[in-house]
C-alpha positions as CSV (number, residue, x, y, z in Angstrom):
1,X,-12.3,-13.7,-1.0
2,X,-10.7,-14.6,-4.3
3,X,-10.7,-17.8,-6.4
4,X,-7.9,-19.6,-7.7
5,X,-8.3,-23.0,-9.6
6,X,-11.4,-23.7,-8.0
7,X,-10.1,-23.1,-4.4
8,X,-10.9,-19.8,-2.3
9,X,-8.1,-18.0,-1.3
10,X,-8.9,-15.8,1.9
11,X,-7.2,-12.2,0.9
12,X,-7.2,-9.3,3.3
13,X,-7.0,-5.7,2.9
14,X,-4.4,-3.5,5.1
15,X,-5.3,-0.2,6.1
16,X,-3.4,2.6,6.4
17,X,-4.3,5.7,7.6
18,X,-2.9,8.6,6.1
19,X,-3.1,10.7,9.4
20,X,-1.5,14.5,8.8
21,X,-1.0,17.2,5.7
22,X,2.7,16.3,6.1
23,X,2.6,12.4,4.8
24,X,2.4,10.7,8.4
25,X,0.4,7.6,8.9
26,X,-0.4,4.9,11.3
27,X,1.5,2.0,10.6
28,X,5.5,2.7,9.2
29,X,5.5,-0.6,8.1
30,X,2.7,-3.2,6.8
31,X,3.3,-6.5,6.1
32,X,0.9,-8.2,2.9
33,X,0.7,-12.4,2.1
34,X,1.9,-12.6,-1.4
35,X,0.7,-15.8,-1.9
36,X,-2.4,-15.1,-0.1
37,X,-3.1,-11.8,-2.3
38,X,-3.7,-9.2,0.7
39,X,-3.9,-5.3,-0.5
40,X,-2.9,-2.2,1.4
41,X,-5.3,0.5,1.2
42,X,-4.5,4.0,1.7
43,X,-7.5,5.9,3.5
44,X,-7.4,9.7,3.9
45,X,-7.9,11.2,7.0
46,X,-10.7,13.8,6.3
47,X,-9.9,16.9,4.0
48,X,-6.1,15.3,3.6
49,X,-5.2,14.1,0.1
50,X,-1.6,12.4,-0.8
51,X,0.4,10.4,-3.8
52,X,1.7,7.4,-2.9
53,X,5.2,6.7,-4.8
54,X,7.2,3.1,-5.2
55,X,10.2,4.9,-6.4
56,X,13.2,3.3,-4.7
57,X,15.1,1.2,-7.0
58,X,12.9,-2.2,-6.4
59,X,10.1,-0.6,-7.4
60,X,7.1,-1.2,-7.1
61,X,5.7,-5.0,-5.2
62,X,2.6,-4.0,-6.8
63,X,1.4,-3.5,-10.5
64,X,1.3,0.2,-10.0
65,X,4.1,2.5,-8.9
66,X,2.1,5.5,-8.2
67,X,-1.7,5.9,-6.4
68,X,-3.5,9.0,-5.3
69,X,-5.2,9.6,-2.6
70,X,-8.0,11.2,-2.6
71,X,-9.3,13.9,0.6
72,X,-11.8,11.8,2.4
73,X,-11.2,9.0,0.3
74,X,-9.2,5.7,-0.3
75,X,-7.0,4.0,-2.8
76,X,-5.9,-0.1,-3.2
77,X,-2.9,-1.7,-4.5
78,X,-4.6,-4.7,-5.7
79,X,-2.7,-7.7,-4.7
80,X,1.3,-8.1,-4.6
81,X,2.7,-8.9,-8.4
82,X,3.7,-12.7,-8.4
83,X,7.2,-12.1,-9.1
84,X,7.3,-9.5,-6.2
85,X,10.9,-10.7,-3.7
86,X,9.7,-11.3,0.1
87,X,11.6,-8.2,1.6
88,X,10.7,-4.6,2.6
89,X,9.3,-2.0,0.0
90,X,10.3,1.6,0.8
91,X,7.7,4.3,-0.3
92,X,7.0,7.9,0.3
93,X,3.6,9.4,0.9
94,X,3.6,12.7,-0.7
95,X,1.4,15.0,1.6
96,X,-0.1,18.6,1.2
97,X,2.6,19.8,3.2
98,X,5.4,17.0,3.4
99,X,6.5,13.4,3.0
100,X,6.9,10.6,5.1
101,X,8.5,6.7,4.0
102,X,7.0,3.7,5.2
103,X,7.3,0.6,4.2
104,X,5.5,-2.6,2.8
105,X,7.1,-5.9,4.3
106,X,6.0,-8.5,1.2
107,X,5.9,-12.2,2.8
108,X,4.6,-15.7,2.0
């Protein structure tokens, strides 16, 4: 839970599984609050490391455009940037042996 201006703001993480070598995982598309500050986090799926890329021509919703993955491991985004448009967010996960492109759905 995070606090704004004296007020708790309930924020949630997102999980996303990254669940082969070749850049699958278990949800194609994730949806994060904005306003409420949720997070995706990226967990790796035993020995499987990947990069995570914003690369489309939005960018990034997030401060970063890039995370890694590490095997075994997990990454966050952090919350959504404040200026970040309500609409989808094409990525690519960037696996040992391929890629795959979800997407993050940014809403209210």
């Amino acid at each position: 839970m995070s606090y704004e201006q004296g007020t708790a703001i309930a924020t949630a993480r997102k999980n996303v599984q990254i669940t082969s070598s070749d850049g699958k995982v278990n949800l194609d598309s994730v949806t994060v609050s904005r306003d409420g500050g949720d997070e995706v986090t990226w967990v790796s799926d035993g020995t499987r490391k990947a990069l995570i890329v914003f690369a489309s021509p939005d960018g990034s919703p997030f401060q970063e455009t890039h995370f890694h993955v590490p095997a075994g491991g997990s990454i966050s985004s952090g919350p959504a940037r404040s200026d970040a448009a309500y609409k989808a967010y094409k990525y690519t996960v960037i696996g040992e042996t391929g890629v795959n492109d979800p997407v993050v759905m940014v809403d209210q």
